[in-house]
N, C-alpha and C positions, 0 to 999 in steps of 0.2 A: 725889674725891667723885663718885660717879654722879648724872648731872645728875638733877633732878626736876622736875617742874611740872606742878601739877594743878588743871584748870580748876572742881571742884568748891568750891574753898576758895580760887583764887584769881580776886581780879577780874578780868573778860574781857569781860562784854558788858554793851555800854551800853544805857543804860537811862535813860527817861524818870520821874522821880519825877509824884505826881498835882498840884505845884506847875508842873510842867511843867520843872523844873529837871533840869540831867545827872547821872546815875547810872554806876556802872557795880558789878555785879552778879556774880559766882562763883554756879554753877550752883544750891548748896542755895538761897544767896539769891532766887537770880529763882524757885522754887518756896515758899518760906517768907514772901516779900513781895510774890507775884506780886500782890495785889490792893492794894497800899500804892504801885504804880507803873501808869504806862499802857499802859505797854505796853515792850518793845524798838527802839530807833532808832539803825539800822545807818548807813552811811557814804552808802550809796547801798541804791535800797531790793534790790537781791541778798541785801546783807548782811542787811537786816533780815528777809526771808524765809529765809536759811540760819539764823539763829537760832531763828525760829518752828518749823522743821526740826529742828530739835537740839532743843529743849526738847520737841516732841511724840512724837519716837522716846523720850528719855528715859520720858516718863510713860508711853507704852506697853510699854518695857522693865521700866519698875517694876510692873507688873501696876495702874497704874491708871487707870482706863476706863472709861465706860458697853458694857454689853454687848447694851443695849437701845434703841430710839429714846424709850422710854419716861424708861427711865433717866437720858438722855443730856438729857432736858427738864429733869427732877430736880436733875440736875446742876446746867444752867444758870437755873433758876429759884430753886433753893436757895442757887445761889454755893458750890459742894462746895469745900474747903481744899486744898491741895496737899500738908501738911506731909508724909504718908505717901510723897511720893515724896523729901521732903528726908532724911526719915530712911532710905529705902531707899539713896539715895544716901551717907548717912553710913555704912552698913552693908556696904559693894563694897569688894573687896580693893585697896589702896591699889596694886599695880604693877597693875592694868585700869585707872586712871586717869591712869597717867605718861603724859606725851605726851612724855616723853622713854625712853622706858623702850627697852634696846639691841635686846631679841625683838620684843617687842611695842608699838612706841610707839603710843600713843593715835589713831586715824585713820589711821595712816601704814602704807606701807610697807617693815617691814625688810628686804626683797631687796634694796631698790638702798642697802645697806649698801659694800659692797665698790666700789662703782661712785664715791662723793660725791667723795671727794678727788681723782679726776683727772676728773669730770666735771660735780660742783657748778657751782651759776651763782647771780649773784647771789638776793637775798632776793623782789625787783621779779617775779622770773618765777610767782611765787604770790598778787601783791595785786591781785587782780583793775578795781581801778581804776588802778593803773596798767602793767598788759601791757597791750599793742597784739594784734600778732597773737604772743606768746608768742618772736618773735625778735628784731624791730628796737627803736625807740626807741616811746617812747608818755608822756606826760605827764613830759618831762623826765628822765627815770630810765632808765638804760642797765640791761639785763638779767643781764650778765656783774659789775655794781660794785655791785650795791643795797647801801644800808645797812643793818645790822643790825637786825634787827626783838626788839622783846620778846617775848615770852614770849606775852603775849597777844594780843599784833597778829597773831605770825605761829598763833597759833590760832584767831582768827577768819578770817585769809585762808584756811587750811587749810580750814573749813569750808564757807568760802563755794565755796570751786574743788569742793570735791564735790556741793554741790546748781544751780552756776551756771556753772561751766566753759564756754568755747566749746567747737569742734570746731576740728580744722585738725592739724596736724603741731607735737609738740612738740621742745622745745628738747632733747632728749634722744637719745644714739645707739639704733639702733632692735636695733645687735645683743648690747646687754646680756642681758636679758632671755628675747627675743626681735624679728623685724622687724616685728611690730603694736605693742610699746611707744610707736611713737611718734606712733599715728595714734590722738590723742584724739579720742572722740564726744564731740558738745554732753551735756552734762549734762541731768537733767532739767528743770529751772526757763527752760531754752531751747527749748524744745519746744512750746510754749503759752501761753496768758496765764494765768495762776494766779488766782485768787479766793480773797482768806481775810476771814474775818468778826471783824470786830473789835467789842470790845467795849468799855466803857467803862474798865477794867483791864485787864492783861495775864492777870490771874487767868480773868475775863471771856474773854475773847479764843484762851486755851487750852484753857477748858471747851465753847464754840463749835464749837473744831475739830478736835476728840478725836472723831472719827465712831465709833458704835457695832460694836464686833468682838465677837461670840459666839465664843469656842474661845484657843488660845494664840496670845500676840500674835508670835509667830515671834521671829528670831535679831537681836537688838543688833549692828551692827558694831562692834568694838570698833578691831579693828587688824585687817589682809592676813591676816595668816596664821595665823585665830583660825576658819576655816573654808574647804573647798574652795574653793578662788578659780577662774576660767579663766584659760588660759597665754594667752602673749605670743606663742605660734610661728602660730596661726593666727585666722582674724576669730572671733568666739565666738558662740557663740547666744545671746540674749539670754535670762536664766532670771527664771523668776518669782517674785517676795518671796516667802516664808514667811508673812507677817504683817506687819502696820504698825510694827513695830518695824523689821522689816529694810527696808521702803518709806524709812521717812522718815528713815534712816541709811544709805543706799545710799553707797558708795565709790567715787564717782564718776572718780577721779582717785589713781592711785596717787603719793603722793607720800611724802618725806622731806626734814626737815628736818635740820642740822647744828646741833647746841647750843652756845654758846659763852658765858663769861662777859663781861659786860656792864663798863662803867667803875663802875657803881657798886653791882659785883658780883653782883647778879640774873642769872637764866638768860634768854639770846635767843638768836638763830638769826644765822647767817651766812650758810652756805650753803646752797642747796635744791636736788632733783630733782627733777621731774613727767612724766610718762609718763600712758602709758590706765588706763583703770580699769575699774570691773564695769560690766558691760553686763546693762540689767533690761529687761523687758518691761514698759510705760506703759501698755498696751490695756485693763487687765482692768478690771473694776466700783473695788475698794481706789482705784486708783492717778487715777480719773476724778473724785472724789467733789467737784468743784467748775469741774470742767469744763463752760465754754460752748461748745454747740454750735450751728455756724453751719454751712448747707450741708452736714451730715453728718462736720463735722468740727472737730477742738477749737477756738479762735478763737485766732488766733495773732497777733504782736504786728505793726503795720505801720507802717513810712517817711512813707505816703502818708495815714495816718488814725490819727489821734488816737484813743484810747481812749474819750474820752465822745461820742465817733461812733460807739461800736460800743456804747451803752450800750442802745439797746433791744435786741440779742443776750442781753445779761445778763437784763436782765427779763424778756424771753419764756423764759428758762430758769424763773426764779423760778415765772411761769405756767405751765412746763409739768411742773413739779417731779409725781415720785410720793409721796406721803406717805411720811415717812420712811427712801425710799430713799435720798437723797443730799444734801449739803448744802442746798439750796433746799427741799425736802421739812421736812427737821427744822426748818430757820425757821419754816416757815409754819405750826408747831405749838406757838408762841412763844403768850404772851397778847398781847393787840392792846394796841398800844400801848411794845413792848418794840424798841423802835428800836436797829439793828442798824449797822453803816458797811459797806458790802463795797468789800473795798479790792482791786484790780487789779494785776498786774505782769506785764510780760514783758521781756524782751529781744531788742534789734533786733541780728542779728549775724547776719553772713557765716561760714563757714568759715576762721580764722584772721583774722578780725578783727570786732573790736566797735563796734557804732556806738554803743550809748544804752542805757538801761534809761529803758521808760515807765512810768506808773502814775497810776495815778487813785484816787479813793474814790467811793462813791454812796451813798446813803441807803438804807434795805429795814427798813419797818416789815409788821408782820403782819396782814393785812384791807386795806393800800394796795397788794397786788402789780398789782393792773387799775388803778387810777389810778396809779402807778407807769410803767407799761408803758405806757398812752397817754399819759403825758404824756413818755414817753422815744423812743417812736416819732414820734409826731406833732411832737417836738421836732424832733428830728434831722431829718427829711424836709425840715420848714422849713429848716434851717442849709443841707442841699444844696443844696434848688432854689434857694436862692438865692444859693450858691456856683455854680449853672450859670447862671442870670441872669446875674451879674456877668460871666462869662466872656462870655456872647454880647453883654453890652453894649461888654465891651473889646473885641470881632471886630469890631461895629457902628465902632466910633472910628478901628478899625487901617484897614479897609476904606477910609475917605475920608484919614483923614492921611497913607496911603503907597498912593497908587495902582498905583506900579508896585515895588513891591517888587521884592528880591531874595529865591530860597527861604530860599536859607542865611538872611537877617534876619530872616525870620519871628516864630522864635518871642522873638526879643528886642528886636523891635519891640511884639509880643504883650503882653508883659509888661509894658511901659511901662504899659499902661492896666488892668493887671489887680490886680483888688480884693480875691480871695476868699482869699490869705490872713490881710490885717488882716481881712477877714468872719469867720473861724473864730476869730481871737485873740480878738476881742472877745466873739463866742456864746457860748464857753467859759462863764465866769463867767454869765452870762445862762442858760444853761440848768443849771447847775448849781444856783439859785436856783427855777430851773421846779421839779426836782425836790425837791426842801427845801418846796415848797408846796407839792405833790401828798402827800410824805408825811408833812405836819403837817394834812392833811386839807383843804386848800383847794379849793374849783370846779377844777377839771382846764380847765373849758373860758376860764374867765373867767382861769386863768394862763396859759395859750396866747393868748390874746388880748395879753395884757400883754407876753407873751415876743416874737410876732411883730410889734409895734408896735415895740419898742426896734429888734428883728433890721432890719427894714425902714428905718426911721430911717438906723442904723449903716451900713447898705450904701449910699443914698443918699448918704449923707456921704461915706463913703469911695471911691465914683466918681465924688464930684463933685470930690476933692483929687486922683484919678489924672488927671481932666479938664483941670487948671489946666495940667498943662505943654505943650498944644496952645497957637500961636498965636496971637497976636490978629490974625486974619485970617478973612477969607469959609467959607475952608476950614477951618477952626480951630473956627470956629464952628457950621460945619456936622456936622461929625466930632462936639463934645460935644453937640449936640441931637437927635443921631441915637442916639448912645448910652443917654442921657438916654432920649431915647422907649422903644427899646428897653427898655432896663432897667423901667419902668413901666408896658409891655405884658405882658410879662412874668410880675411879680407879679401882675397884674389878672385874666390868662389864669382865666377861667370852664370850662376845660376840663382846663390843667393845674396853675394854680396853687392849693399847699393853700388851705383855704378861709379859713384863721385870717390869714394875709398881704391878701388882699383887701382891697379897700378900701373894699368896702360892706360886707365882714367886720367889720373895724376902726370901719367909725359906726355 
């Protein structure tokens, strides 16, 4: 029997019900009940943005789309149905849907047919939460033994390695093909922090981010060799989409699965190959349409700073949005009052290895962008200065408890008395709160008030517990009073500190 399996009719992606209970969803479905759930919730949220990716190539595949900024209001103020892309979808030739299918399997591709049997490797080198760097060991799963995946598992890993892929050298010989098969690029979803606007459905949340395209929405990837591809013999140029269809179905990753029947008889996969994939150009207007830009450049995800650290970035986009030119534009063309989540993702990753996926959500009602933005600016400024306060009070303590250091102890002397990362665990939640009261229309100044009372409180506390493991001694004592001052000069500072930290601020 030639294997089959087709994600249109069969379950593959999870899915939240509006009880908040697990789902899991076959593609007519998440377009037929997209407003009967809240949305998709993926493993990690990669997964759950290569989903969002896959269902908005499909609708712009299916010719349906606002063509206008206008339209595209209509859309979202109306709640427009989906059903038309359920039935477009019920209408597609059943072998464009095999993702086993032996020419054309579904996402994959059939070149590295001839290659699987003396080159396949385990199932692990495609599930992106568990590859490391795509050779060694990474969350207990060896890459040459993975186990079998189902049907659907190994279809949403396929998906996700094409919109979230690291970069680095794959597990793959590079002279199949050709000697660039094996030098995967990051994928797109690695290149920036992404922005998508969620709504209170997934129905919601699709019609959000269906950005308006006047003319044909360009070419559906279906499978490899369903269109000119670039070879493997040399580095490629990067080409530019056709249209949002072929954006948000980019082929990231040439891959192939091995179908194999299952213990309880169902189709899954055993074994896989992965190699490079199509190389797109990200630069143009299409491919930006939710892009924050910091310093003249996308705003990229970092180690060193949390995402609602970089949350006045986002807002001053919102402020700087052109009407209807790009996602921040079409909100603000929202009726006031149509509260909106913008939810955040990036990933933190090296060249053949992955450290994290971050993500955040924020509030963005329509008429609060300026109270929004100061209360996200003025937020964050507090959180620093007094993540540098904290720092110079722990120098103040290091300075008398180790008079004569060693360089090398420095900085893990340093740290002993250093505050400011329990300072940011706990802002967290505190300015997230800021912002929830700036966009339910509260005083901006009289929440900043409130927000840098607790902030100031919490840091206090928290150097006066890094304080305690000094001495009970002259010098002991001397180090946390110096500190202590410090830290209180500081916050007081009429010159540099925000004015909401004050302490004639504060009475």
């Amino acid at each position: 029997m030639v294997p089959y399996w087709d994600p249109r009719t069969q379950a593959c992606l999870p899915a939240l019900t509006m009880a908040g209970l697990p789902s899991r969803l076959d593609l007519i479905e998440a377009f037929e009940k997209a407003d009967d759930h809240q949305g998709v919730a993926g493993r990690h949220p990669g997964e759950t943005l290569a989903m969002l990716e896959l269902l908005t190539a499909v609708a712009y595949a299916a010719d349906v789309y606002p063509e206008t900024s206008s339209e595209w209001r209509t859309w979202v103020t109306g709640r427009r149905p989906f059903t038309d892309v359920a039935d477009w979808l019920r209408q597609q030739p059943d072998e464009q849907w095999n993702f086993f299918h032996p020419d054309r399997p579904l996402f994959q591709n059939a070149l590295l047919a001839p290659f699987m049997n003396q080159h396949g490797v385990g199932t692990s080198q495609i599930v992106m939460h568990h590859v490391g760097d795509y050779v060694q060991l990474f969350d207990r799963h060896h890459l040459h033994h993975g186990e079998p995946l189902t049907a659907a598992d190994a279809f949403m890993a396929v998906i996700t390695q094409h919109v979230c892929g690291n970069g680095g050298r794959g597990m793959i010989p590079g002279n199949l093909l050709g000697a660039a098969l094996n030098n995967q690029a990051m994928c797109r979803a690695g290149h920036r922090v992404h922005v998508t606007a969620l709504g209170q459905t997934l129905g919601d949340t699709l019609r959000l981010n269906l950005h308006p395209h006047d003319g044909d929405p360009g070419s559906y990837n279906y499978t490899w060799t369903d269109r000119p591809r670039r070879s493997f013999t040399t580095k490629p140029t990067p080409r530019v989409p056709d249209g949002p269809a072929d954006l948000h179905s980019i082929l990231g990753r040439s891959i192939l699965t091995r179908p194999t029947r299952l213990p309880d008889g169902s189709w899954g996969v055993d074994r896989v190959l992965m190699g490079a994939g199509d190389i797109v150009d990200l630069t143009h207007t299409g491919a930006l349409q939710d892009a924050v830009i910091e310093k003249n450049a996308p705003l990229k995800a970092s180690a060193a700073r949390a995402l609602w650290r970089e949350a006045h970035s986002l807002y001053a986009a919102t402020a700087r949005r052109e009407k209807g030119m790009d996602l921040y534009g079409r909100l603000a063309t929202l009726p006031e009052g149509h509260r909106v989540t913008l939810w955040t993702v990036g990933l933190l990753a090296r060249p053949g290895k992955l450290i994290a996926w971050v993500n955040d959500a924020f509030p963005y009602i329509p008429g609060r962008e300026t109270a929004l933005r100061q209360a996200s600016e003025e937020g964050c400024a507090i959180a620093e200065y007094v993540a540098t306060a904290l720092d110079d009070a722990a120098y103040a303590a290091w300075r008398i408890a180790y008079p004569n250091p060693k360089p090398a102890d420095k900085q893990s002397q340093l740290a002993r008395f250093k505050a400011a990362g329990e300072h940011f665990a706990a802002t967290e939640p505190l300015f997230h709160e800021l912002l929830d009261e700036a966009a339910e229309g509260a005083s901006v100044p009289e929440a900043l008030t409130t927000y840098a009372t607790e902030v100031r409180s919490n840091a206090e506390r928290f150097l006066t517990a890094r304080l305690r493991s000094l001495p009970p001694s002259s010098q002991g004592h001397r180090a946390s009073t110096e500190a202590r001052e410090k830290l209180e000069d500081n916050l007081n500072n009429p010159r540099k500190a925000p004015p909401y930290l004050r302490k004639e601020q504060l009475a």
